[in-house]
C-alpha positions in Angstrom: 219.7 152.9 202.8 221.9 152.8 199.3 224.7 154.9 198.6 225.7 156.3 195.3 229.7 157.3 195.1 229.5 160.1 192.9 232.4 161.8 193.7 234.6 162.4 190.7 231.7 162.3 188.5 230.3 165.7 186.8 226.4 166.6 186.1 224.5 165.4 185.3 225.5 162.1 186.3 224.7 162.0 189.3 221.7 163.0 188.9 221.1 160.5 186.2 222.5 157.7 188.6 219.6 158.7 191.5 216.9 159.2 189.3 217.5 155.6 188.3 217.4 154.5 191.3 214.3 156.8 192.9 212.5 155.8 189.9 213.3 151.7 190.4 211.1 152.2 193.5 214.1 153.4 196.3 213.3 155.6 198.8 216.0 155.8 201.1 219.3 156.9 199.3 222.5 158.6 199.7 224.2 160.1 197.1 228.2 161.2 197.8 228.8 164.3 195.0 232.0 166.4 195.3 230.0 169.7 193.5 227.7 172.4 194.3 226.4 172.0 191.3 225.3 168.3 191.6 224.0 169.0 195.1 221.4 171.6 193.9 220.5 169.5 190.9 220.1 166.6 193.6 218.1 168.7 195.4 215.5 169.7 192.7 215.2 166.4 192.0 214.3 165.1 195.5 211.4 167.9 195.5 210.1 166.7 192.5 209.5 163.2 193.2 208.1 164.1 196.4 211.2 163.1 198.3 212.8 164.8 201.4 216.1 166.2 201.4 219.0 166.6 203.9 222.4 168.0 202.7 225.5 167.9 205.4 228.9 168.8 204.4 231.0 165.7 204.5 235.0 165.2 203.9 236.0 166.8 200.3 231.7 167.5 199.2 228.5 167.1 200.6 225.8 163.9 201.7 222.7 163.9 199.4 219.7 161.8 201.7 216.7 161.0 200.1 213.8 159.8 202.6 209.9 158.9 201.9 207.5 161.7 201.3 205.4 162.6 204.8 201.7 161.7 205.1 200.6 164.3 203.0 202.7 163.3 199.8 204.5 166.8 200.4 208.2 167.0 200.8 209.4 168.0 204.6 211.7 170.9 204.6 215.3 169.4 204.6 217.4 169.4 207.6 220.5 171.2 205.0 220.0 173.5 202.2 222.0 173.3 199.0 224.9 175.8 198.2 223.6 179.0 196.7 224.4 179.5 192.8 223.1 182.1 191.1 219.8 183.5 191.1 216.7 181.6 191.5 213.6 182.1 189.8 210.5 181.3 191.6 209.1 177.9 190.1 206.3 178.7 187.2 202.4 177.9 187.6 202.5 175.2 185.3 205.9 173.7 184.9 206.3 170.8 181.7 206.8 168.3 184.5 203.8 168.9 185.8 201.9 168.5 182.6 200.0 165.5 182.0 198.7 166.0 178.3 200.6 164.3 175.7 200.9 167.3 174.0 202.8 168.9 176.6 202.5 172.3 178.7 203.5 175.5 176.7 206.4 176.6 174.9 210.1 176.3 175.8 213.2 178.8 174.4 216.1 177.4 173.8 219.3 180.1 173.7 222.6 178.2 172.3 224.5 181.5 171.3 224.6 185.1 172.2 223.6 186.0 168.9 221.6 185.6 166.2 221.9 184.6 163.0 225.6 184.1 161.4 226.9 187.9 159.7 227.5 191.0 161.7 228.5 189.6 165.4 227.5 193.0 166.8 224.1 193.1 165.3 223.6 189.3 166.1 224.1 190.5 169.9 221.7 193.4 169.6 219.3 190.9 167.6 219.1 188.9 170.6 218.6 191.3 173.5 215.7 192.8 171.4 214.2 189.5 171.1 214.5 188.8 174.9 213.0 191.9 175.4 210.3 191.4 173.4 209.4 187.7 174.7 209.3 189.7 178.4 207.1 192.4 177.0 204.6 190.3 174.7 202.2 189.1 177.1 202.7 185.4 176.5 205.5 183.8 178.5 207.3 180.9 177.7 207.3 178.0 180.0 210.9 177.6 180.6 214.0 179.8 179.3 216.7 177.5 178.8 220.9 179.2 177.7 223.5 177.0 176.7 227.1 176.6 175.2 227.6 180.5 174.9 224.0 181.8 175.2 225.0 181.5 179.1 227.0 184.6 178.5 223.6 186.6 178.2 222.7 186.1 181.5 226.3 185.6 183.3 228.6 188.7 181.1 227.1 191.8 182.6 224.4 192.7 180.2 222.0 194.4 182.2 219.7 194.7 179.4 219.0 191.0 179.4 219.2 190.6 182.9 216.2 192.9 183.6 214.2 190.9 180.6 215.1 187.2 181.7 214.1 188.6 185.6 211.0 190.5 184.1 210.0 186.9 182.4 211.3 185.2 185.7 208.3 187.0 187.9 205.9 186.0 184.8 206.4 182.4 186.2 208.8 181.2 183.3 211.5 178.8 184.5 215.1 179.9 183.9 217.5 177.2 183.2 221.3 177.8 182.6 223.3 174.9 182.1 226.2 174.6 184.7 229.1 172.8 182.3 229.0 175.8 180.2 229.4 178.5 183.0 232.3 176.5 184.0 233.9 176.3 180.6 233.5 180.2 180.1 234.2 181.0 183.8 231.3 182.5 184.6 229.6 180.4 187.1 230.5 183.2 190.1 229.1 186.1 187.4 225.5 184.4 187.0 223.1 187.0 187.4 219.7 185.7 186.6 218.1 182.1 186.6 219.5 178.9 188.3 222.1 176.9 187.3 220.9 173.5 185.8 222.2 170.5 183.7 221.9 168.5 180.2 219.1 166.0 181.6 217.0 168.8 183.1 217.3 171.1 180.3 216.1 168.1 178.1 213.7 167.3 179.9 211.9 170.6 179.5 212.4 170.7 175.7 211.0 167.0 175.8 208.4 167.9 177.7 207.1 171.2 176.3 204.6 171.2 173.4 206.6 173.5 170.9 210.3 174.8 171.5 211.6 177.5 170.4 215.4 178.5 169.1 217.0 181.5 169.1 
């Protein structure tokens, strides 16, 4: 069994760290984080590769075990559950991850303000909540929603307008990613009201993965 110190460090390096090792071959790893936020991403990431998870509360953060897939290549339910942040999407049918084409799997949305365009800030605001609105409403989902830097306000400052279009697009299967850094710059990591709190790598990663993104 190897054992990552991560305490100290902030996503998404610890993540980065155990998907190094996991993808070197390891199967049996520990992973010390001192976040919530690093324990959920460590958590994703252990269903993912097919790996079981246990979480237990240790002395100043939590214990992050990674164990062999069971006989059926599916992940055993862990013996700990991550902290609750947020609001969870259910996972979409076809996630990029899961794609195998080289051209990727859908369309991705990248959110990096809580406006658009540069001129009126009041009509960039609207702009964007009509534009949210629409992409729930159109009939053509995107595969994952992803809000950074101050796009996270959207979805964590009370608009209930957006809220009920990023949960409408949420039960459509699209995966909602909001990046965890920025909630804590702006202080709104407690106010998240829609999607799941994620993390540079795995906001990259569905860009990267996704055959055409999409800013707003």
């Amino acid at each position: 069994m190897k054992t990552i110190d991560a305490f100290g460090l902030a996503c998404p390096k610890p993540l980065v760290l155990a998907k190094k090792e996991i993808d070197a071959g390891c199967t049996e790893l520990e992973v010390r984080v001192d976040n919530e936020t690093a324990v959920k991403n460590l958590t994703r990431l252990g269903e993912k590769t097919g790996l079981s998870v246990a979480v237990d509360a240790i002395e100043g953060g939590w214990l992050v075990a990674y164990a062999g897939a069971g006989d059926n290549g599916v992940s055993p339910a862990s013996r700990g559950s991550a902290p609750s942040i947020g609001s969870a999407g259910a996972a979409p049918a076809c996630t990029p991850v899961a794609c195998s084409t080289g051209a990727g799997c859908g369309y991705c949305v990248f959110v990096g303000s809580d406006g658009i365009g540069s001129g009126d800030d009041e009509l960039g605001r609207n702009l964007m909540k009509m534009a949210l609105y629409t992409l729930a409403e159109a009939g053509d989902p995107p595969v994952s929603l992803l809000f950074m830097n101050a796009g996270v306000k959207l979805v964590a400052g009370g608009e209930c307008q957006v809220a009920e279009s990023v949960a409408s697009l949420i039960e459509q299967g699209t995966e909602v990613l909001v990046c965890g850094t920025c909630l804590d710059f702006y202080g709104l990591k407690d106010a998240l009201a829609v999607g799941e709190v994620s993390n540079m790598y795995d906001i990259l990663e569905r860009m990267r993965e996704a055959s055409k993104v999409v800013s707003l």
